[in-house]
C-alpha positions in Angstrom: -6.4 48.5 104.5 -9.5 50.8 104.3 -12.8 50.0 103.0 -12.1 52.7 100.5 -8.7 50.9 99.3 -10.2 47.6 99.6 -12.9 48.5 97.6 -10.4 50.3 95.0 -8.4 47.4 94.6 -12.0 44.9 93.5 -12.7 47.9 91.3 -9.2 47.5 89.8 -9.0 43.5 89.6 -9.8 42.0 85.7 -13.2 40.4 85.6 -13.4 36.6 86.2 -12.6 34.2 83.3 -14.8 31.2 82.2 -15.3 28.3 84.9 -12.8 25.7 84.6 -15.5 23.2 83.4 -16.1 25.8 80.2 -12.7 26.4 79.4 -12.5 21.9 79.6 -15.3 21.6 77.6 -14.4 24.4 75.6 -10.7 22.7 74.2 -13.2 19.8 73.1 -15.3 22.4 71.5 -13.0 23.7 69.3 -10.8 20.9 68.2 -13.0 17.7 68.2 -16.5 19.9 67.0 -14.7 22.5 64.8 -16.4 25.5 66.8 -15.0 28.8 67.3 -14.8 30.2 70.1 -17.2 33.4 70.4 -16.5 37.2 71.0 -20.0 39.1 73.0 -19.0 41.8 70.5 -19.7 40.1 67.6 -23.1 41.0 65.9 -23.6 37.7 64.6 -24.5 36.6 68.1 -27.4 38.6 68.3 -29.3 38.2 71.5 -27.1 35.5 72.5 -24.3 38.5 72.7 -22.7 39.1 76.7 -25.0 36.7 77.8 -22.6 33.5 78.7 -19.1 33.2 80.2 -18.4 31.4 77.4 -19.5 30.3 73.8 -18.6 28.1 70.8 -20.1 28.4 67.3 -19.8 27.8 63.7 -20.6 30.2 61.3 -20.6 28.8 58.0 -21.5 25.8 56.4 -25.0 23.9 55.9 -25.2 23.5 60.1 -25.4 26.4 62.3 -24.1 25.8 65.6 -23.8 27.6 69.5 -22.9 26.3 72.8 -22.8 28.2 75.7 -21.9 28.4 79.2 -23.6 30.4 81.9 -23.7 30.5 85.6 -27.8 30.8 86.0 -29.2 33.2 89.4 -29.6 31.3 92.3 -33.3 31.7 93.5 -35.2 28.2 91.4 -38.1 30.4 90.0 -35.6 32.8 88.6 -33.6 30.3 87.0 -36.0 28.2 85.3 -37.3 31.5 83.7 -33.8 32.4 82.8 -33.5 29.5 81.0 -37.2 30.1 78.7 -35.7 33.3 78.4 -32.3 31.8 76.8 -34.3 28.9 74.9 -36.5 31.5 73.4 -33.2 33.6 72.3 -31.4 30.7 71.2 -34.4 29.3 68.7 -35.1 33.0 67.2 -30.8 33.2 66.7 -30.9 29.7 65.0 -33.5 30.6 62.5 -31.5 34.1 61.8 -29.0 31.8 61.1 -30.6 29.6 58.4 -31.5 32.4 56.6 -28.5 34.5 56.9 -25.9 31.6 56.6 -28.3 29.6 54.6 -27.6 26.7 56.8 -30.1 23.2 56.2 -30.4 23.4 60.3 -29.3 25.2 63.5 -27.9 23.2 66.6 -27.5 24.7 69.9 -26.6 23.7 73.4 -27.3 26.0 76.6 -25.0 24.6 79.6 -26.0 25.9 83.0 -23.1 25.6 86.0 -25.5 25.3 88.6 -29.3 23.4 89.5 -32.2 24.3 86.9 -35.7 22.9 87.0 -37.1 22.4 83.6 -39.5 24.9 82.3 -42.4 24.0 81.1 -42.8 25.7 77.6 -39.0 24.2 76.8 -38.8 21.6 74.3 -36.1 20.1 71.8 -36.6 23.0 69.2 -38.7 22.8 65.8 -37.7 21.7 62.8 -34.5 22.6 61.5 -33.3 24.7 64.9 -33.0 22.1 67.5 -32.1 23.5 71.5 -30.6 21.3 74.3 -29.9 22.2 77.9 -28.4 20.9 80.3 -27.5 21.7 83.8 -24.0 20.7 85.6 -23.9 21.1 89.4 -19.9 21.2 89.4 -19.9 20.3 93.2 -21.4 16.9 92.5 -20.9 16.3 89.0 -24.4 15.7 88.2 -25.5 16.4 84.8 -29.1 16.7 83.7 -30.4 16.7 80.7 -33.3 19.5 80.4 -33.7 19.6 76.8 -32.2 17.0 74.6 -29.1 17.6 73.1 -28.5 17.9 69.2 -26.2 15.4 67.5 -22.7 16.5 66.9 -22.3 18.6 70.3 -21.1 17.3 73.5 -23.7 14.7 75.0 -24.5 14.3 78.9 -21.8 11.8 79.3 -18.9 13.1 77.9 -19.5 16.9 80.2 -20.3 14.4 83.2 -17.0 12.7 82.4 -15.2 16.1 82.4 -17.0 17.2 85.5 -15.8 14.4 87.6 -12.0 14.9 86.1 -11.8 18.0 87.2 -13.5 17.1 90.7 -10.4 14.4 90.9 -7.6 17.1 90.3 -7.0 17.7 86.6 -6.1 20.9 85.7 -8.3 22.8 83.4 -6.8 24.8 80.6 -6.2 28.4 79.9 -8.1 30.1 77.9 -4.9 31.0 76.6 -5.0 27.3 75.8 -7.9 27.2 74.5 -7.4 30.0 72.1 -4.1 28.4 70.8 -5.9 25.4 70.3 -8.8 26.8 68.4 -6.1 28.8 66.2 -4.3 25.5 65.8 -7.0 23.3 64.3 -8.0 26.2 62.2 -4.6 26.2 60.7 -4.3 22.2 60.9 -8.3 21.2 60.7 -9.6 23.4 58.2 -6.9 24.6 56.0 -4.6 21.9 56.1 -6.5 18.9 54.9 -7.9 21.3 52.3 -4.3 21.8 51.0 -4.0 18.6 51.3 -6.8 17.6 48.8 -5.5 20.2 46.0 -2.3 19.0 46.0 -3.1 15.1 45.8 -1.5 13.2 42.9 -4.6 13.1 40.1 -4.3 9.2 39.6 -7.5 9.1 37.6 -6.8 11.9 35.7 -3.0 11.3 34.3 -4.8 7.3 33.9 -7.1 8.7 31.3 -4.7 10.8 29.7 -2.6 8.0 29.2 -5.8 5.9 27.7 -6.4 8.6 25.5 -3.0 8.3 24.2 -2.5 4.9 23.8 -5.6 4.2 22.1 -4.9 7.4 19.3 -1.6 5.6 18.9 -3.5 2.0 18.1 -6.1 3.9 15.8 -3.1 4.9 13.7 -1.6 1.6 13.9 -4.6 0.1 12.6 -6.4 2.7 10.1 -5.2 1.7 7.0 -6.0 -1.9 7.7 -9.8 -0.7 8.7 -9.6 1.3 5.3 -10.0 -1.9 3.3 -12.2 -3.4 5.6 -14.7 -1.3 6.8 -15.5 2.7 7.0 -13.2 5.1 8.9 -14.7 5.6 12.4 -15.6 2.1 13.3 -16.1 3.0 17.0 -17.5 6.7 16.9 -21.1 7.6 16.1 -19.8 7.2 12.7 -22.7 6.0 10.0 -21.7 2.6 10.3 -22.9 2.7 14.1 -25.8 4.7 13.4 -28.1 5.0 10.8 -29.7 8.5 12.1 -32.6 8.4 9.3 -33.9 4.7 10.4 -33.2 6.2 14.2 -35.4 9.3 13.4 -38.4 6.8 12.0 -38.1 4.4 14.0 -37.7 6.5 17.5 -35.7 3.9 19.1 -32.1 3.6 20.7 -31.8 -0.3 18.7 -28.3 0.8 17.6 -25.0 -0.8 19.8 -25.3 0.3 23.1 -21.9 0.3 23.6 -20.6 2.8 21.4 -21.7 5.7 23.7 -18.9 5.0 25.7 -16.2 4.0 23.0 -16.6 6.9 21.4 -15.3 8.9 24.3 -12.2 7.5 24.3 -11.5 8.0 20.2 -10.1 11.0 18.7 -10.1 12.1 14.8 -7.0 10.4 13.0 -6.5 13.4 10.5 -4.8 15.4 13.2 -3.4 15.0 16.5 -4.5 18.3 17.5 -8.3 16.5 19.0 -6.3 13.9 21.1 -4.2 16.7 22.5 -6.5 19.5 23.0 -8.7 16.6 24.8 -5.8 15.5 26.8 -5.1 19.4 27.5 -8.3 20.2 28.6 -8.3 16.7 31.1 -5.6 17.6 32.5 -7.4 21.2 33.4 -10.6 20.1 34.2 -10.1 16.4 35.5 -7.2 17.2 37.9 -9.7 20.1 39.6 -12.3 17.5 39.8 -10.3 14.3 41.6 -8.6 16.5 43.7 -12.0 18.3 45.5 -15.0 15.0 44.3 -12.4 12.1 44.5 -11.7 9.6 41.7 -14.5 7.5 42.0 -16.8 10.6 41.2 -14.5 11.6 38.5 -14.5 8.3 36.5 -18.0 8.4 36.9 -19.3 11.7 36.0 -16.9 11.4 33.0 -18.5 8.4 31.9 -22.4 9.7 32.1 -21.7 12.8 31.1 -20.1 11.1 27.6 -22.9 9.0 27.3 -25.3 12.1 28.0 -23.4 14.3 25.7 -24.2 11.1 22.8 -27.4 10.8 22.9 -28.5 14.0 23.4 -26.4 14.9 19.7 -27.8 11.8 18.5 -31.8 12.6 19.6 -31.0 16.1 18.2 -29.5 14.9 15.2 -32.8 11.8 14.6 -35.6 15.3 15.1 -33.5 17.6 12.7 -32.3 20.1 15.1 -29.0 19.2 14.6 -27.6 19.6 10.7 -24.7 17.1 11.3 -23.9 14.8 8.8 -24.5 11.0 9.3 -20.8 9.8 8.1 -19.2 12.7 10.1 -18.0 10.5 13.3 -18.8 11.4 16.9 -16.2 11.0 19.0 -13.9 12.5 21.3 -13.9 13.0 25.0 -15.0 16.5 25.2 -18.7 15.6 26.0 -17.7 13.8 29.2 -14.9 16.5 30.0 -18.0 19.2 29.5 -19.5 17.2 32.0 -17.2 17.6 34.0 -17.1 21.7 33.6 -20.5 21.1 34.7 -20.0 19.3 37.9 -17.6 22.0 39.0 -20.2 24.8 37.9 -22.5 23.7 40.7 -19.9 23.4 43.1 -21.0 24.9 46.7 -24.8 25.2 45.2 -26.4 22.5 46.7 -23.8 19.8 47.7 -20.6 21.3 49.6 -22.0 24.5 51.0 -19.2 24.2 53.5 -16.7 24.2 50.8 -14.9 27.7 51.3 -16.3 30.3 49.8 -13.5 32.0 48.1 -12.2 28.5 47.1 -15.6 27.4 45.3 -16.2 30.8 43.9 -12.6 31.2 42.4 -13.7 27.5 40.4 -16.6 28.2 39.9 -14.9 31.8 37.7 -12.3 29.4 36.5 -14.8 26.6 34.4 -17.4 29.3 33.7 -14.4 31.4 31.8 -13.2 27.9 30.0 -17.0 27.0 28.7 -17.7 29.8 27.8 -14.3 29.8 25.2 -15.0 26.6 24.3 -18.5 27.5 23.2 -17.6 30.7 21.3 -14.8 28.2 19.4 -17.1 25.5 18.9 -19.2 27.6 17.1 -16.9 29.3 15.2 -15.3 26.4 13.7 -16.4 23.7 11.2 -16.6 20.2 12.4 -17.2 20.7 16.4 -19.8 18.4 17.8 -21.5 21.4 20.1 -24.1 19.4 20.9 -22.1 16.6 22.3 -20.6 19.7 24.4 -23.9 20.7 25.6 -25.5 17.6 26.3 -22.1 16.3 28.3 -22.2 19.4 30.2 -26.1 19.8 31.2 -25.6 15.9 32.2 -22.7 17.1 35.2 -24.7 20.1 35.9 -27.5 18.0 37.2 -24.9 15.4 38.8 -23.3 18.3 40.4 -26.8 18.5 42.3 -26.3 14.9 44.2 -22.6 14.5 44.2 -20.5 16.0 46.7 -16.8 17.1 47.2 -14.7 15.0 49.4 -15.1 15.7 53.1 -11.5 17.3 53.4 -12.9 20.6 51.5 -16.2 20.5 53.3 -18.1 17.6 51.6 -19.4 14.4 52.7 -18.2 11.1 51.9 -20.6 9.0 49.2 -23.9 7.6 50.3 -23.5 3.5 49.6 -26.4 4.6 46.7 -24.2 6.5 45.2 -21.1 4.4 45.3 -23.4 1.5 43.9 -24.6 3.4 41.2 -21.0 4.9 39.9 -19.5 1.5 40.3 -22.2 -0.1 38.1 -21.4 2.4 35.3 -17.8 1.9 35.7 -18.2 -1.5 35.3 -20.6 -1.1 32.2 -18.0 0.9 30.5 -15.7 -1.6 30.9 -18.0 -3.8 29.3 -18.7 -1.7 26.6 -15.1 -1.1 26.1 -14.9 -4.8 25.7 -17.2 -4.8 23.1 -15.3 -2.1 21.3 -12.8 -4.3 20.8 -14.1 -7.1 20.1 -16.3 -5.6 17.2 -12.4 -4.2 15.7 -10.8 -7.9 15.9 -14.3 -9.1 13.9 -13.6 -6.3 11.7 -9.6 -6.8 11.4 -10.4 -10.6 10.8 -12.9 -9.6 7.8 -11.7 -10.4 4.5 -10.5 -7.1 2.4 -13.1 -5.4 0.1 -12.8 -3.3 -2.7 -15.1 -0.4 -1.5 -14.9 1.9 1.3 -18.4 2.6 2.4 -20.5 2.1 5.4 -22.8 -1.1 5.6 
């Protein structure tokens, strides 16, 4: 063959693919970090773009992320500046990326296949945009560390480990492989478990439904034995719980604590329409709510937000902005299902950024199109405790701030704070529900009177 052919045929031959150590480390990349493998044409890369035989990042989410691969020039001088050169790159593309993604931090990795001395100027990053290197000598299957690298991305160890594997005779994958995979734990590690989540059985939800019911059923039962023994509403913020004008002059909460969270769970016994549309509207808003923040989260916000809904009606009711009348009772579980509106209004704002977009946005359309009917019906009709509504609803607004969705729709599991703190008012309500009912048998066991008034 001539020099001329010869030289045809290298002109000819595809470029070389990523070293087998890449394409190794890459599989891990993008199925046991979640990254994506990276296209050079891809402006999001910015001055990272055609600069490494092969990269790994994620895009969205509160944590920005890069690792790449590159084989650095072989004179020592030259390499060690090559490296400043990428560090420098790879700090100004992490801050892009908190303000463009609005991630909390940036983590990147620069892994050279060959010897690097440290340069002097290199560090571990600043603040939130954090930069390790490390260099792999894939003859020897020494790894050192140059910079140090950033939680959650492969450490020295684990691309030493994969070094010597390959040394021994394991085959590296394709990138063919490596693509498949990445496609498959998109499919099956993103998508999936979020599927998953929506389509869980709402436990908590139909549970509270059910309580709902069974407790409207029992107030029947029992009303016209309360009649003749004490004033209708002995559970709501009826007058018998609260005497609004001594509250108003006194400007203390001395009343029973207790009611705030029995009132949620009673509806008027004129109509079953209350107990209904409540039941209606937890079965909207509840199920939505379990299925992306869990049941814990949902028991709980439903519970403060009923209490915040109570006494922020009450406190408007003691000061005279609300017109209410004392003997008209305040009950019903709308205040914690607001609440619960609420909690979904802020959801991707500040907890679950990573929560996909089109998935919080499309909630987030949903609740703000049910409040805002609910509010235009409460005050159009006679009778609706708006307040309650608004108080319930600012209270799982500002919840929504520290509670996050489950980790399978891009949350984070509860802090052991947090878990504390919801259990505690889980176990208070039960409490209160106990004294509920034992102020109705000390009511049942009163002797009949003549009157039907409050105390």
């Amino acid at each position: 063959m001539t020099e001329s052919g010869a030289a045809d045929a290298d002109a000819s031959a595809p470029p070389p693919g990523p070293p087998p150590i890449a394409l190794a480390v890459g599989l891990d990349l993008v199925t046991r970090y979640h990254l994506r493998l990276t296209d050079e044409r891809d402006a999001r890369l910015g001055p990272l773009a055609g600069e490494y035989a092969l990269g790994a990042a994620a895009w969205t989410g509160r944590r920005a992320a890069f690792v790449g691969f590159y084989q650095p020039p072989p004179d020592a001088a030259e390499a060690e500046r090559d490296l400043q050169r990428r560090y420098d790159d790879a700090v100004a593309w992490g801050r892009e990326r908190l303000s463009v993604q609005g991630a909390d931090r940036g983590d990147i990795l620069l892994v050279a296949l060959g010897p690097v001395s440290r340069p002097p100027a290199i560090n571990s990053g600043d603040g939130a945009v954090r930069v390790g290197a490390v260099s792999i000598d894939p003859a020897t299957t020494t790894v050192n560390v140059l910079a140090q690298v950033p939680g959650g991305l492969p450490g020295a160890t684990e691309l030493r480990n994969t070094a010597r594997a390959l040394s021994q005779g394991r085959p590296p994958p394709t990138l063919a492989a490596v693509d498949l995979a990445e496609r498959q734990t998109v499919a099956g590690g993103y998508a999936a478990p979020t599927r998953q989540a929506m389509v869980a059985t709402p436990v908590v939800t139909y549970s509270l439904i059910g309580i709902f019911a069974a407790i409207y059923l029992v107030e029947r039962a029992i009303e016209d034995t309360l009649r003749t023994r004490y004033a209708p509403g002995t559970l709501g913020f009826a007058r018998p719980l609260f005497d609004l004008g001594a509250l108003a002059n006194s400007g203390t909460f001395s009343h029973d604590w207790w009611r705030y969270i029995t009132s949620a769970f009673l509806h008027s016994d004129t109509s079953i329409f209350h107990v209904a549309s409540n039941c209606l509207a937890m079965l909207f808003i509840g199920r939505l709510v379990e299925q992306l923040h869990g049941r814990l989260v949902l028991l709980g916000v439903f519970l403060a937000s009923a209490v915040g809904g109570g006494v922020f009606w009450v406190v408007c009711t003691s000061i005279g902005i609300s017109s209410a009348s004392p003997f008209v009772p305040g009950i019903g579980a709308s205040g914690g299902i607001a609440g619960l509106a609420g909690l979904l209004i802020m959801l991707g704002r500040v907890q679950g950024k990573s929560v996909p977009v089109g998935l919080s946005g499309s909630i987030r359309q949903y609740v703000l199109i049910i409040v805002v009917l609910n509010l235009f019906i409460g005050f159009s009709l006679q009778g609706v405790n708006n307040y309650a509504h608004i108080g319930g609803f600012a209270t799982g607004a500002a919840l929504g701030l520290i509670l996050p969705p489950v980790e399978a729709v891009g949350g984070r599991r509860l802090r052991t704070a947090e878990q504390a703190a919801i259990i505690a008012l889980v176990a208070a309500a039960v409490l209160a529900l106990g004294f509920g009912a034992q102020h109705i048998a000390d009511v049942l066991s009163q002797p009949q009177v003549s009157t039907i008034g409050g105390p």
